[in-house]
C-alpha positions in Angstrom: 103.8 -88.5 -0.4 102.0 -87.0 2.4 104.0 -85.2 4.9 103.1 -86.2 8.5 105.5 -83.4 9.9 103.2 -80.5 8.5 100.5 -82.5 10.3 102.1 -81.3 14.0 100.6 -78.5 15.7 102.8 -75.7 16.6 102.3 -75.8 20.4 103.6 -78.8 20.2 106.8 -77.8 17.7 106.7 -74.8 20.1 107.5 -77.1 23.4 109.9 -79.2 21.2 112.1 -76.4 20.7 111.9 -75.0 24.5 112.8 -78.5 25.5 116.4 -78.1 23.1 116.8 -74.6 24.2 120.0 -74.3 23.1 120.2 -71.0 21.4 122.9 -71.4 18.8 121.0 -74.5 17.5 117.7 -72.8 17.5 119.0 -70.2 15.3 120.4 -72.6 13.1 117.0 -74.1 12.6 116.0 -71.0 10.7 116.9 -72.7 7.7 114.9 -76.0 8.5 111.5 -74.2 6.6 109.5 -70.7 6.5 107.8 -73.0 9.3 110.4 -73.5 11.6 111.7 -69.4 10.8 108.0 -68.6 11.9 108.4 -70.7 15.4 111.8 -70.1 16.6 111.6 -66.9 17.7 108.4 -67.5 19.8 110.6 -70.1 22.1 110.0 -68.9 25.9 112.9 -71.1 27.6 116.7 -70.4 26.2 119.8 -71.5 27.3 123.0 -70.1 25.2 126.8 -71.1 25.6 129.5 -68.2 25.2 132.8 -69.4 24.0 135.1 -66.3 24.8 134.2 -62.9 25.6 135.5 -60.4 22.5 136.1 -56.9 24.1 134.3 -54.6 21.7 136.1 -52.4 19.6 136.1 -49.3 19.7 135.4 -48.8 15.9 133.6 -51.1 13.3 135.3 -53.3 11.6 135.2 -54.0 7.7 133.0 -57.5 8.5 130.6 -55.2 10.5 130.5 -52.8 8.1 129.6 -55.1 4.9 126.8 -56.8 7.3 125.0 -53.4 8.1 124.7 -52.7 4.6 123.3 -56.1 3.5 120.7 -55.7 6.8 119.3 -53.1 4.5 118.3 -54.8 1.9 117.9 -58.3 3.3 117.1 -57.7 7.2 117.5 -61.3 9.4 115.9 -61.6 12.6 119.4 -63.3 14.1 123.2 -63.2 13.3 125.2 -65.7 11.9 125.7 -68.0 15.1 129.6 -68.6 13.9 130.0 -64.6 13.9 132.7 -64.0 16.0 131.7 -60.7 16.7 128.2 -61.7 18.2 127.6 -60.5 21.8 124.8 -62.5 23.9 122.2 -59.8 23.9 122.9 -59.8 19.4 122.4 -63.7 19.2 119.4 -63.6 21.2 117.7 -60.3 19.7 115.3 -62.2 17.5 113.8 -64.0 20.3 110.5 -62.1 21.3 109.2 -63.9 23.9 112.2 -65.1 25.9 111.0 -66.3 29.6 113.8 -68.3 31.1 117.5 -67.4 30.3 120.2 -69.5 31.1 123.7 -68.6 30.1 126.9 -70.1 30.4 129.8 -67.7 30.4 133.7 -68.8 29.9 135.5 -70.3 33.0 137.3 -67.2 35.1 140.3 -66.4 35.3 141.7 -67.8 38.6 143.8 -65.3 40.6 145.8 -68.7 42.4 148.3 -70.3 40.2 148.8 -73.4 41.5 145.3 -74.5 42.3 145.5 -74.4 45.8 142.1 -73.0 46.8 138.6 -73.9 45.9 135.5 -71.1 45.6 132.0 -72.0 44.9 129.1 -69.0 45.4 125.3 -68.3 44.4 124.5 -64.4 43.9 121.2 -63.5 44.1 120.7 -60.0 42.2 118.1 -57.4 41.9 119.4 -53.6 41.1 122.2 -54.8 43.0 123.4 -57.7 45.0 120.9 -58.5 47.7 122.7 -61.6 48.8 125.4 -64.0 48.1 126.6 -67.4 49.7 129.9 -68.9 49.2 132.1 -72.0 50.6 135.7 -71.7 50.4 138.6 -73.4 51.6 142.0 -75.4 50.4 142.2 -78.1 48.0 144.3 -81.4 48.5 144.0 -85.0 46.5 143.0 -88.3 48.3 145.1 -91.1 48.1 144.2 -94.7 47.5 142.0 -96.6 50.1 142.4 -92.8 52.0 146.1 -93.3 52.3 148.7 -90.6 50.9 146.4 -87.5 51.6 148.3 -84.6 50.5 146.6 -81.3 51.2 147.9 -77.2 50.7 147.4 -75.6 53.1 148.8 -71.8 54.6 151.0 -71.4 56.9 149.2 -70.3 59.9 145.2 -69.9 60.8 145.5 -66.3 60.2 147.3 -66.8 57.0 144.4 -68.9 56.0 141.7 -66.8 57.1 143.8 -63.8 54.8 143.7 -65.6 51.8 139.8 -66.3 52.3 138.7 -62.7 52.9 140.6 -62.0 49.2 138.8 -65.1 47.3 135.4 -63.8 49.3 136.4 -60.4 47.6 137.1 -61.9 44.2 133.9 -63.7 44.1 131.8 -60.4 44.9 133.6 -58.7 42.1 133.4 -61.7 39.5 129.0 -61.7 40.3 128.8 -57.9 40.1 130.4 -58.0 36.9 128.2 -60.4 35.5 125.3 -58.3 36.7 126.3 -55.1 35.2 127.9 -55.6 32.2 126.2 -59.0 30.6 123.0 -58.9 32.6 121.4 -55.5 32.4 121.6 -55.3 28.7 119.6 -58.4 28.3 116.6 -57.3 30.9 116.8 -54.3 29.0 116.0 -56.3 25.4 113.6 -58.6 26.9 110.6 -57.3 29.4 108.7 -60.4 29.8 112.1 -62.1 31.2 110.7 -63.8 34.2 113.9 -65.7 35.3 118.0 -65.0 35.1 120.6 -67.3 35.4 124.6 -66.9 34.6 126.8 -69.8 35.9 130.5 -70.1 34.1 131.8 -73.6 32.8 134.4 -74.4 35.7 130.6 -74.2 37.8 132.2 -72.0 40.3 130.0 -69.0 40.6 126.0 -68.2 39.5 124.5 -65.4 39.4 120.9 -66.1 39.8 117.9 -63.1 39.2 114.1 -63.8 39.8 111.2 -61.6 38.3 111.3 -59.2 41.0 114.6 -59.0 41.1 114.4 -58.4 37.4 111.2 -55.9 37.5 113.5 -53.8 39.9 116.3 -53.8 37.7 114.5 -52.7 35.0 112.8 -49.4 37.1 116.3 -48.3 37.8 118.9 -46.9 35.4 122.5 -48.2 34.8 124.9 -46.9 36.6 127.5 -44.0 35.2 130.3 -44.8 36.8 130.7 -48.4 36.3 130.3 -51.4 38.4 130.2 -51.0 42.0 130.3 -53.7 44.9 127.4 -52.3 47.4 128.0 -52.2 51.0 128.2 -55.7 52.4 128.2 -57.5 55.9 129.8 -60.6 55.8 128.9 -63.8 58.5 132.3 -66.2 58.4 132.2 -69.8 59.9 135.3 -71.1 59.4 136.1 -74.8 60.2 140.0 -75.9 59.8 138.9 -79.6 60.1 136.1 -79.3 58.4 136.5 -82.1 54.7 134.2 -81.7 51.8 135.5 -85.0 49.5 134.2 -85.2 45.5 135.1 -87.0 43.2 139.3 -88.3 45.2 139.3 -84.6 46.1 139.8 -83.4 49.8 138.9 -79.6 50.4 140.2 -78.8 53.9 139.4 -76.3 55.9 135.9 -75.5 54.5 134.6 -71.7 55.3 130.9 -70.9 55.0 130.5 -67.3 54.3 127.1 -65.5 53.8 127.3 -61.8 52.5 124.2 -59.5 52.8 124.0 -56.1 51.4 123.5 -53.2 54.0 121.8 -49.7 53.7 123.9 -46.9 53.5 122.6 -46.1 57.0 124.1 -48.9 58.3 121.1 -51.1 59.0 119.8 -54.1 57.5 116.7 -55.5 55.7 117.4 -59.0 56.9 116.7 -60.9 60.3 119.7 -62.3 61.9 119.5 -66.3 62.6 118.9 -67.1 58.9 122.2 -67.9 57.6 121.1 -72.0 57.9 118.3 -71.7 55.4 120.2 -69.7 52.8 123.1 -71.8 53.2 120.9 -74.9 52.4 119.2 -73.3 49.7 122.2 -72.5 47.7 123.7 -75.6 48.4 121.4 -78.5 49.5 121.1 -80.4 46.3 124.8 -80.7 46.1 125.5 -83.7 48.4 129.7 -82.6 49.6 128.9 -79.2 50.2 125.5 -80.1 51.7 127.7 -82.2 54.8 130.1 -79.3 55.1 127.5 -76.6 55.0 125.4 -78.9 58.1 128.9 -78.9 60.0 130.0 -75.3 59.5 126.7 -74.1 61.1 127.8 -75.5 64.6 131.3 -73.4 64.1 130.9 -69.7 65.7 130.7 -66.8 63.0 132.5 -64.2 62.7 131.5 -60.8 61.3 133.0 -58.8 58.9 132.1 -55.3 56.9 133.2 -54.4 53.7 132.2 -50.6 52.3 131.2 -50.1 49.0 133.8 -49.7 46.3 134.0 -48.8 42.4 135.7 -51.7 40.3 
């Protein structure tokens, strides 16, 4: 019997597999046929889900060990995708011609315990952070018919304004994490990386990295003394009355913040009277957070500088 599959060309096997993307699932299709081990690494868009994050250790372990010796003699392009000692940068080594990376990294680890306070940003990276725009505020549940509203909230304005400068903070320090320590080691493995994305599965932060921002990454060594947050100057407009409501959620007390990173002079790269577009950028296509960023822009700003500092 004739097989029509052999019959495909492989540009189109080649957009079939960009269009599933997934890159656990690709490397599983290794074993499909000497066809399919020939194709997959050629895939140009990728998009890979991380479980957990595994500190590394410090020493290799037996399982390590026993796979380096059978590389020698039987070398695979991939590790096994169930290995749970593979980083991102090892399951996507064998991919030669990776153009648009999408990762999902494990929800954070929230710093509020009872669930009080809502963060969403959008990073935008090149050797460092160049800009970052965030809406943050206090998180309440909707009643029936709008009845019953219950929302937390702090005790006082400047109690609330407090407790947003420190989840503004947090969300600075949770996107220049992701830049140094998952990001650069991928840009590093793939030069013809045109685009960068790193969102987490909660979908509170991403960290997003275009091809400039990724050929200036690459022209610039990583950092010896760890991950530091650059000098930043912060534009706050905080509404107390200002309601975002998704999905029977109220979030109360919105607060628009834009972050720009500053020279070590003291000036600035960017114009002033731009906040509006960036805000809509990062946030347009999301309907809730599209009214509150529209009604946050008539609220006065207030400016805030934060030096740089080693994590």
């Amino acid at each position: 019997m004739e097989d029509h599959f052999d019959r495909l060309p492989d540009c189109l096997l080649l957009d079939i597999l960009d269009r599933l993307s997934d890159a656990k699932s690709l490397v599983r299709c290794l074993s499909v046929s000497s066809r399919f081990r020939s194709l997959v690494p050629l895939a140009t868009s990728l998009r890979l889900l991380v479980d957990r994050v595994v500190p590394p250790s410090p020493s290799p372990s037996l399982f390590d060990s026993f796979a380096a010796f059978l590389n020698l003699f039987f070398p695979l392009p991939f590790p096994p995708p169930s290995s749970p000692y593979s980083s991102p940068s090892s399951v996507l080594r064998g991919f030669r011609c990776v153009r648009h990376l999408d990762i999902q990294l494990p929800s954070p680890v929230t710093l509020n315990d009872n669930g009080s306070t809502f963060l969403r940003y959008r990073a935008t990276f090149g050797e460092t952070l160049e800009e970052c725009v965030m809406i943050v505020g206090f998180r309440g549940k909707e009643g029936k018919e709008g009845a019953g509203r219950e929302v937390v909230k702090a005790a006082d304005e400047e109690g609330e304004v407090k407790e947003r400068v420190f989840w503004v903070i947090r969300a600075l320090v949770d996107a220049c994490k992701r830049h140094n320590y998952a990001a650069r080691e991928l840009i590093r493995e793939h030069q013809g990386l045109a685009s960068l994305r790193m969102s987490d599965a909660a979908g509170e932060g991403v960290v997003e990295m275009g091809k400039r921002g990724l050929e200036e990454c690459r022209k610039c060594p990583a950092p010896r003394e760890g991950c530091r947050v650059p000098r930043v100057k912060m534009q706050m407009r905080y509404g107390r009355k200002t309601e975002v409501q998704r999905g029977g959620e109220v979030f109360e007390g919105a607060t628009l913040v834009v972050v720009r990173t500053m020279n070590d002079d003291g000036t600035r790269d960017w114009p002033d009277g731009d906040d509006a577009a960036r805000a809509t950028d990062a946030f347009g296509s999301d309907g809730g957070y599209k009214e509150a960023v529209g009604e946050l822009m008539k609220n006065r700003s207030y400016s805030l500088e934060i030096n740089s500092f080693l994590i």
